[in-house]
N, C-alpha and C positions, 0 to 999 in steps of 0.2 A: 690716083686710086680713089675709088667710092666710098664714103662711108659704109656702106649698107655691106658689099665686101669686105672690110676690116673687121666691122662690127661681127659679121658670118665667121671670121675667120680667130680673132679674139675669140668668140664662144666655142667655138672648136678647141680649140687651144687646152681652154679651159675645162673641156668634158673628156678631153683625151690625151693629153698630155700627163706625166708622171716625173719624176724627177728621178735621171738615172742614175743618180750616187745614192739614193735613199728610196726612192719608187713613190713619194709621198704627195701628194695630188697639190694642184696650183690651185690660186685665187684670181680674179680679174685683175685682184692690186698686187698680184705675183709678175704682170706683165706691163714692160714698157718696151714701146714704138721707140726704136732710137729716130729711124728714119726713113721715108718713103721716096720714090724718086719713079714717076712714071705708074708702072706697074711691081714695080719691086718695094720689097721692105725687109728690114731688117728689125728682130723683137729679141731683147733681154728678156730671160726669165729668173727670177731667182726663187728659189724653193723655201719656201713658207718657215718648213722644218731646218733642216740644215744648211740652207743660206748659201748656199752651193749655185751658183749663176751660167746658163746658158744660154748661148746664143743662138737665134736662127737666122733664115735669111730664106724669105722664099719671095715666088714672082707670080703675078694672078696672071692666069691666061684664059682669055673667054673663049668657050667653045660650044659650038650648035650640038645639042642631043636630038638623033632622032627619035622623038618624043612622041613620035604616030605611029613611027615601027616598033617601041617598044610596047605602047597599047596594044598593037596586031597582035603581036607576041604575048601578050596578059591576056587576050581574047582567048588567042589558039590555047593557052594552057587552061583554059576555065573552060573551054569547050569538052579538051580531053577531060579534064579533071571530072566534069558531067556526067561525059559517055561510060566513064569507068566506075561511077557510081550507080549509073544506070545498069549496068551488065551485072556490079554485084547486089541491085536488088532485087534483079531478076532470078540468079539462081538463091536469092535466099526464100525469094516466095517459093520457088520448086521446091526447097528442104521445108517449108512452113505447110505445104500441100503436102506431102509426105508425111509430114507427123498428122497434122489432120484426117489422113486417112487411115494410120494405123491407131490413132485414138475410138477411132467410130467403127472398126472391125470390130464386129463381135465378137468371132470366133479367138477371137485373143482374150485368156483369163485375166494377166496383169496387160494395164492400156501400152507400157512400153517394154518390147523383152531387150535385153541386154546385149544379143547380137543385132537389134535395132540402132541398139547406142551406140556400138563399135563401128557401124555402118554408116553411122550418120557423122561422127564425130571425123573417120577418113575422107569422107567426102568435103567437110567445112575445110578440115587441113589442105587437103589436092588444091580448093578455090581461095585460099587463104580468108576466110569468113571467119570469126569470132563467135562464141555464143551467146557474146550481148549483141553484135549486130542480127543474129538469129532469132531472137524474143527480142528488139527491137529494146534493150540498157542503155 
């Protein structure tokens, strides 16, 4: 076994492990390597707090990740993730154009009437828009 693996797998250990008589978090000097053999090992842990000792016993196994298929995959999702930003800033310019228009009609004594607001306010719900994405909060 690799140092560089042990060492990966001691600090895992250490940021995830808990001690299941008490739940109380481990140290690095909470853990001893009884002994290694190939790919396999065996570690005692004993809990900081109440002294309570476990044992593990795991085995490394190296394995190839498709690490080009998963970029594709981070691509395709930051592509959609794009398109669906682009579509809702699309209809919030149409709702930002609308109030612009009813701001600059004259013929309206107050700039927004109320069944303006109720109109506008169903329409953000139906495209699930916000009204800080709408004045841009």
């Amino acid at each position: 076994m690799n140092f560089q693996a042990l060492k990966w797998m001691v600090d895992s250990l250490v940021q995830t492990f808990s001690c299941p008589e008490c739940g109380s978090q481990i140290w690095d000097e909470s853990i001893e390597i009884m002994w290694t053999a190939g790919q396999n090992i065996n570690i005692d842990i004993e809990c900081p707090k109440c002294e309570k000792h476990s044992m593990l016993r795991a085995q490394m196994v190296a394995m190839e990740l498709p690490i080009q298929d998963i970029q594709i995959k981070a691509e395709e999702i930051s592509s959609q993730i794009t398109k669906n930003m682009q579509s809702k800033l699309g209809e919030i310019e149409k709702f930002r154009w609308h109030i612009e228009d009813m701001k600059s009609d004259k013929k309206i004594s107050t700039l927004i009437k109320d069944s303006h607001i109720v109109e506008l306010n169903k329409n953000l719900k139906s495209n699930n828009i916000s009204m800080s994405e709408l004045f841009w909060e």
